[in-house]
N, C-alpha and C positions, 0 to 999 in steps of 0.2 A: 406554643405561646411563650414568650419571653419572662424570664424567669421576673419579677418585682420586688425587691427589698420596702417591705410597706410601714406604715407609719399609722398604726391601729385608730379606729373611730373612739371616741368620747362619748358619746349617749351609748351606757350601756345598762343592758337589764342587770335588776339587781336580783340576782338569782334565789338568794338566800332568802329575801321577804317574797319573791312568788311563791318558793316552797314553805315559809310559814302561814300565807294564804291558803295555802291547797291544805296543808295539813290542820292548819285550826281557821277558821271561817271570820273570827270576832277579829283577828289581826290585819291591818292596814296593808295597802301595798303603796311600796314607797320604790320609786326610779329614781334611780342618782344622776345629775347629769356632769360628766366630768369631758371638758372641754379638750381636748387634746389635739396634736396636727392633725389635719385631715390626711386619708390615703390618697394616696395616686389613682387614678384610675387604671382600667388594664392596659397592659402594652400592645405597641403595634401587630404584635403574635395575632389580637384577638379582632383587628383591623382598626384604620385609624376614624373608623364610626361609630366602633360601640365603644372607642377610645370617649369619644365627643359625646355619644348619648350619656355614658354612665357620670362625667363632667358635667353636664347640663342636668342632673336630674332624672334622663328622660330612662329608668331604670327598664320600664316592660321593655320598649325597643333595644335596648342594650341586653336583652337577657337573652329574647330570640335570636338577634346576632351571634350570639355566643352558643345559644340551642344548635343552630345552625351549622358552626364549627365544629363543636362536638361531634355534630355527626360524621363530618369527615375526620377526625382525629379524636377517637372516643378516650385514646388512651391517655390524651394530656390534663395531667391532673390541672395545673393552670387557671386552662380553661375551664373547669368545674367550680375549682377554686371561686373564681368571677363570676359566675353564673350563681353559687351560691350570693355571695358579695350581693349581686344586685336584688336574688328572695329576700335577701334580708332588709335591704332597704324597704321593700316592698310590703314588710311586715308578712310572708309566706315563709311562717317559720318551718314547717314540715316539708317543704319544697327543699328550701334552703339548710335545712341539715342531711336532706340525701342526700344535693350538690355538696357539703362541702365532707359525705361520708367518702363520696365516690371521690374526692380528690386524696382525702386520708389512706383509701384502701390503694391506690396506685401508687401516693408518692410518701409513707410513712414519715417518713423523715424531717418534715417542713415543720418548724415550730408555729409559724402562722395559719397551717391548715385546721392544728387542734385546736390553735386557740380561737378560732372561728365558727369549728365546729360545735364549741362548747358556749358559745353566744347563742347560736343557730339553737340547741338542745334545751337553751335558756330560756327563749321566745315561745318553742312548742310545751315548757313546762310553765308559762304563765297561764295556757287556753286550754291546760289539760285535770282532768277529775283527780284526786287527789291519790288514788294508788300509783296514778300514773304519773304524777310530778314527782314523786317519793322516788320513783327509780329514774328518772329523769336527773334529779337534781345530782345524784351518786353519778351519774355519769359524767354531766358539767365539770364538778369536782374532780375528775380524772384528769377530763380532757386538757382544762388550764395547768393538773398539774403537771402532765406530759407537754403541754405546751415549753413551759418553764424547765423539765427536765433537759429537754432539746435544743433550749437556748436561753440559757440564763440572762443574758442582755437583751429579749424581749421583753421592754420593761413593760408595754399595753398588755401583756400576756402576763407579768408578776403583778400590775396591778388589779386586772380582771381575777386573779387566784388571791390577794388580797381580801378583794372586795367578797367574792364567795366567802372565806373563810370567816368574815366580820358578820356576815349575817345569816348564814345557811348554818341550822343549828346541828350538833355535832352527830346527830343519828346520820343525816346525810355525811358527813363530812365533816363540816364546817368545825367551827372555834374560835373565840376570842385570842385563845393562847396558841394558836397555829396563825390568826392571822397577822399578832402583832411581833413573832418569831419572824415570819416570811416577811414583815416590813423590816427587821432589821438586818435579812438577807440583801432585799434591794438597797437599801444604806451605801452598802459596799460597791453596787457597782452603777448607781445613778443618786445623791444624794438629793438632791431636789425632787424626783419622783417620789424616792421615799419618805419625805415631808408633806408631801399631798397623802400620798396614801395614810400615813398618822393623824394628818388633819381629818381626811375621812373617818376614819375611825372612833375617832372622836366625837365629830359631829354623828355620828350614828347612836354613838349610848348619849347624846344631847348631854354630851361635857363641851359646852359652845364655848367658853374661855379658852380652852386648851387649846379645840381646832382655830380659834381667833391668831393665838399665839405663833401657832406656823404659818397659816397666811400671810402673816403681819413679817415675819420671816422670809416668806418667797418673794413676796413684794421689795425687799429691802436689799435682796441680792441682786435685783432688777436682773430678769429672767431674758434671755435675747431670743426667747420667741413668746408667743401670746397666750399660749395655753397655759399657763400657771398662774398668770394674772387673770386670765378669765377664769379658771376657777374659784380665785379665793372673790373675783367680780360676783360669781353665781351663789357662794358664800352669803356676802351681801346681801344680793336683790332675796334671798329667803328669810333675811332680818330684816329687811327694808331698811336698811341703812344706806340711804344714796348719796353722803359725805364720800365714805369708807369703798362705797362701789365705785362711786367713780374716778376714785384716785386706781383702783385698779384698773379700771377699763384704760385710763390717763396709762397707766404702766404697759398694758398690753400695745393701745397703740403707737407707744414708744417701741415696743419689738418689731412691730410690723403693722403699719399703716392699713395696710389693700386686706388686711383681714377681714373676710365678709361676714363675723358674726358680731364685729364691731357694732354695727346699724343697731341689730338690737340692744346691747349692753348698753351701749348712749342714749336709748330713747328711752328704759326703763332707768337709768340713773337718773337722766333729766326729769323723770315723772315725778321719783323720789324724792329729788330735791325740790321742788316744787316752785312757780315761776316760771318754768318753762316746757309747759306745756303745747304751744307752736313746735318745739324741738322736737319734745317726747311726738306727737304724731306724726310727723315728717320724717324722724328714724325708723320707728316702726312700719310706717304704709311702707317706706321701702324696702325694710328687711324682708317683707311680706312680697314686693313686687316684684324684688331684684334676685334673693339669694335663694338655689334652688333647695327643696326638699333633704335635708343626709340628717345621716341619725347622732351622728358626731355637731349638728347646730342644734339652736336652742328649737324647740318643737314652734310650729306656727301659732296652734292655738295655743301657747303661753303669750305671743304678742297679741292674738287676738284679744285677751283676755284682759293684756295690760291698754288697750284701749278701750276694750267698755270700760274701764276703772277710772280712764282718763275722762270720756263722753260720761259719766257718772258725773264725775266731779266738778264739770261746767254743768250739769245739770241737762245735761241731751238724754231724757231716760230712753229715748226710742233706737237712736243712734248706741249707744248702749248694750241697748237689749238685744240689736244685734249680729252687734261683734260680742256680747257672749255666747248667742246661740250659733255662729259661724265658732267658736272656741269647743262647742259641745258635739258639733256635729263632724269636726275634727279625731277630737279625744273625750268621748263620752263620760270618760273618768274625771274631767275635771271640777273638783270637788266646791272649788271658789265661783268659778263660774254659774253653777246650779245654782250656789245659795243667790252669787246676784241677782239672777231670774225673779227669784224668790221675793228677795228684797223687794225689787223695782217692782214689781207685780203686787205690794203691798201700798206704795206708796198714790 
């Protein structure tokens, strides 16, 4: 399969709060969602149909295509590589860290293989019992940071070791003072990445001033692609500030218009600001109809969720009640959506 120079995912596990879940039970689990370009899909190596399925979403058929391959060509790390790529969308995180062990054991050397593998390791330490996430999370920690040994200009791989080190407490690894050391490593050789990753930081001990302060910063160097203004957008939409959202969302699609995570960020800004509510559902139904499934876009059920809130607010409780329950049978975990149920079922 044709070698890819990739452009890592944005939804990624927050390694460090699944391991203080596993390890103390009373502590929340928090997913960070950090916007970034999307990857390519595989190359023609792996044919130009699981090219198309993994582009369209349609990840199972994209994974047997590649199952497929492997068997004629077991030794192309690549191809495992992809294969893992698509368990992982798939949420088969045990799947998808053998796929991307077996591509680390053929082709050592790729900084995107660890750093994948260490996503993959991430996934199986959120669904795993707690001795098990303990040695789980020590490995993640490796892997990002052989990621990063291997190619320092992997900055989705300095930020993913970042982000471990901000919240994976230091028995595993982790550290406040390694992870804000390793942000002023990447400084040197991406400074704008390195401002998100500070703003993260921040926003994690809830010093929201401080992470305001670099947003407010990324936006004002007007970013020439969209992922920096959709972050400090997602910033935002978790203050419900939809003045402040939508001047970023305004910024990103000044980077690039055909961005398809745009639909959402426009429909939840427009809820925010309030009045245009026609807009907010007609971004939304189609974020939901149009743009497929990746773990690098905003999750469905978060739009689901921002239309009960919508169908809420005209007073639709039934219309409501279930696009929260299509948000829960999505992501079980979502914590707003429950209590709506709740709410509406009181009134």
């Amino acid at each position: 399969m044709q070698d890819l120079s990739e452009m890592a995912v944005g939804m990624r596990l927050a390694v460090g709060e699944v391991v203080r879940l596993a390890l103390w039970p009373q502590a929340a689990m928090l997913w960070a969602l950090l916007v970034l370009p999307p990857s390519p899909p595989p190359g023609e190596g792996a044919s130009g149909e699981a090219q198309r399925a993994f582009s369209g979403g349609e990840y199972a058929r994209a994974a047997g295509l590649l199952k497929a391959a492997i068997e004629k060509d077991p030794r192309d790390a690549a191809l495992r590589h992809w294969l893992g790529r698509c368990q992982y969308e798939l949420r088969q995180y045990d799947e998808a860290a053998r796929s991307a062990e077996g591509a680390v054991a053929i082709d050592p050397g790729r900084s995107e293989y660890h750093q994948w593998l260490g996503r993959a390791l991430g996934g199986r330490a959120e669904r795993a019992g707690w001795l098990s996430a303990f040695g789980l999370a020590r490995r993640v920690g490796a892997e990002f940071e052989q990621a990063v040994r291997l190619d320092p200009h992997n900055v989705r791989a300095q930020r993913d070791l970042i982000e471990f080190y901000g919240r994976a407490p230091g028995i595993v690894g982790g550290g406040q003072a390694k992870a804000w050391r390793q942000a002023e490593a990447l400084a040197g050789i991406d400074p704008l990445e390195a401002r998100l990753a500070r703003a993260e930081l921040w926003r994690d001990q809830a010093k929201l001033d401080r992470a305001e302060a670099e947003y407010r910063l990324v936006l004002e160097g007007h970013p020439a692609r969209p992922g920096p203004c959709l972050e400090a957008a997602d910033f935002y939409e978790q203050r419900r500030d939809g003045a402040r959202m939508s001047e970023a969302v305004e910024a990103a699609a000044a980077a690039d218009r055909a961005d398809p995570q745009l639909a959402y960020y426009e429909g939840v800004a427009a809820f925010l600001l309030g009045g245009r509510d026609a807009d907010a559902e007609r971004l939304l139904a189609m974020y939901l109809d149009t743009v497929p499934l990746r773990s690098d876009h905003p999750a469905p059920a978060a739009a689901r969720e921002w239309l009960g809130r919508l169908y809420e607010r005209r007073g639709q409780a039934a219309a409501a009640a279930r696009e929260y329950q299509s948000a829960l049978a999505l992501d079980p975990d979502r914590k707003g959506a429950r209590e709506a149920l709740r709410r509406l079922s009181r009134q």
